[in-house]
C-alpha positions in Angstrom: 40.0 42.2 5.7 40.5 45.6 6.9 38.4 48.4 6.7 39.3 51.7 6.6 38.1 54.5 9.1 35.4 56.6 8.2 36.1 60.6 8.9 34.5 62.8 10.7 33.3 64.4 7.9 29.6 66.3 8.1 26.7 64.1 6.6 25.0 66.9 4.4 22.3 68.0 4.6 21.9 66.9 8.3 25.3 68.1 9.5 25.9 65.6 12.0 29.3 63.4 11.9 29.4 60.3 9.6 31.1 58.7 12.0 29.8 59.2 15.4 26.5 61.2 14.4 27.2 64.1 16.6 26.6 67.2 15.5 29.6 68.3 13.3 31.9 69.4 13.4 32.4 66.8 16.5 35.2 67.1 18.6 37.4 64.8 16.5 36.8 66.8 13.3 37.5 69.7 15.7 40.8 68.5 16.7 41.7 67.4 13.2 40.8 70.6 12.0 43.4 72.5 14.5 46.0 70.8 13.6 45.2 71.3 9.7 45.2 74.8 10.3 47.5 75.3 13.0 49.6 77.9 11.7 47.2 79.8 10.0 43.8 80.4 12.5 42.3 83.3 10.4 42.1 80.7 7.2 40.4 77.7 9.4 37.9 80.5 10.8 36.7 81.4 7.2 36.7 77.8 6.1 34.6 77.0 8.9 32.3 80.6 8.5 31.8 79.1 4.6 30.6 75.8 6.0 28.6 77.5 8.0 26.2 79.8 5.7 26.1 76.5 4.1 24.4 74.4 6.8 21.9 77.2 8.2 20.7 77.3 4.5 20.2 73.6 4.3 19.3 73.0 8.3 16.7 76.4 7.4 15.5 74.2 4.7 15.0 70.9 7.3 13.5 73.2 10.2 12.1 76.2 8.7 10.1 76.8 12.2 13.3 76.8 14.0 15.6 79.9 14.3 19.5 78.8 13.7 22.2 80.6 15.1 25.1 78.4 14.6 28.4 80.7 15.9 29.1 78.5 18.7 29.0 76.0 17.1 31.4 76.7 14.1 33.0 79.5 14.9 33.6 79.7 19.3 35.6 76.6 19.4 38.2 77.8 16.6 39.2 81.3 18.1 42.7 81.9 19.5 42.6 81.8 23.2 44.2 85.2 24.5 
């Protein structure tokens, strides 16, 4: 019997990687995610800004003592290198 992969998809409301449990996206979601949006950079930056707002809201909700700033994480990563 074979079983197929699990993605590295985020586990919401926790935003870690159903897969390997890092925080997502991990870097195998990250890499995926390059290559999805290879040819178009400015879309994969407003998919991932979208995803964003959406876990500080629901991290905000989990930690409400904690202050989130999640730009490197989701956003650093995906800009074009000069």
């Amino acid at each position: 019997m074979c079983r197929r992969p699990i993605p590295h998809a985020p586990m919401r409301p926790l935003w870690r990687c159903r897969n390997c449990a890092a925080e997502w996206p991990c870097q195998p979601a990250r890499l995926a995610l390059l290559v999805e949006y290879r040819d178009d950079r400015t879309g994969l930056l407003v998919y991932l800004g979208g995803l964003m707002a959406e876990a500080t809201d629901q991290l905000a909700q989990l930690h409400p003592q904690t202050r989130l700033d999640l730009t490197e994480r989701f956003l650093a990563w995906a800009r074009a290198r000069g």
